[in-house]
N, C-alpha and C positions, 0 to 999 in steps of 0.2 A: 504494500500500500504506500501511496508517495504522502509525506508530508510537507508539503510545502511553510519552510520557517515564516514565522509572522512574530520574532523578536530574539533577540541576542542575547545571553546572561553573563555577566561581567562576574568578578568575584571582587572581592575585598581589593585586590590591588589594579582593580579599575582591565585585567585581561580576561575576552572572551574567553568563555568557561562550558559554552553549549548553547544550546537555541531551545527556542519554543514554536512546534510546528502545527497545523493545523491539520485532517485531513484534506482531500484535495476540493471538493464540495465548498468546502469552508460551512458547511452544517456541522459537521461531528467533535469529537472531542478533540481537544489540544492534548498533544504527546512532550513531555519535556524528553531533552534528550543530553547530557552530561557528557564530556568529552573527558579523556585523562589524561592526554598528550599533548592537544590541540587542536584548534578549528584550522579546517580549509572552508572557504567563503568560496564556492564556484556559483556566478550569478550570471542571468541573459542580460540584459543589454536596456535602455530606456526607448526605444523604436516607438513606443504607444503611452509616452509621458511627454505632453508638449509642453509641462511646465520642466522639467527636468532637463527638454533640448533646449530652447530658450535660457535658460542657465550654462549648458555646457555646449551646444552646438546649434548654435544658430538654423546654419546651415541647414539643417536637417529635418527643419519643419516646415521645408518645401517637398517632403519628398512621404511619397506615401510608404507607411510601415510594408515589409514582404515577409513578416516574423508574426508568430504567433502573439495573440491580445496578451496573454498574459505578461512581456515582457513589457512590463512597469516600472523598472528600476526598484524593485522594492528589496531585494539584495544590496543595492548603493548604496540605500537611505538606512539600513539597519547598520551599514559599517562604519 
């Protein structure tokens, strides 16, 4: 089952420590998830955030998204 994260958990000295995910619905329960070693953050792209391009790429809000909706920057914004 995918969860897709909807927040970061820092610990005491301020370094990611794990996520809090959602199923993918965004109906179901939130799964926390603990890390021991460390987080990799692998995230899509901002393609369907025209406040996000306007901030970082101009450019880019001439141009029609070819990526799936769900690439909202919402991996950027949590890191």
């Amino acid at each position: 089952m995918e969860y897709p994260a909807v927040q970061l958990i820092t610990d005491e000295d301020g370094k990611v420590a794990g996520a809090v995910g959602r199923t993918k619905d965004g109906k179901g329960d939130y799964v926390r998830v603990n890390a021991s070693k460390g987080v990799l953050i692998a995230t899509g792209n901002i393609a369907n955030d025209d406040e996000m391009k306007e901030c970082f790429c101009p450019i880019a809000l001439d141009v029609q998204p070819l990526v799936a909706e769900t690439h909202t920057g919402d991996g950027h914004k949590m890191a």
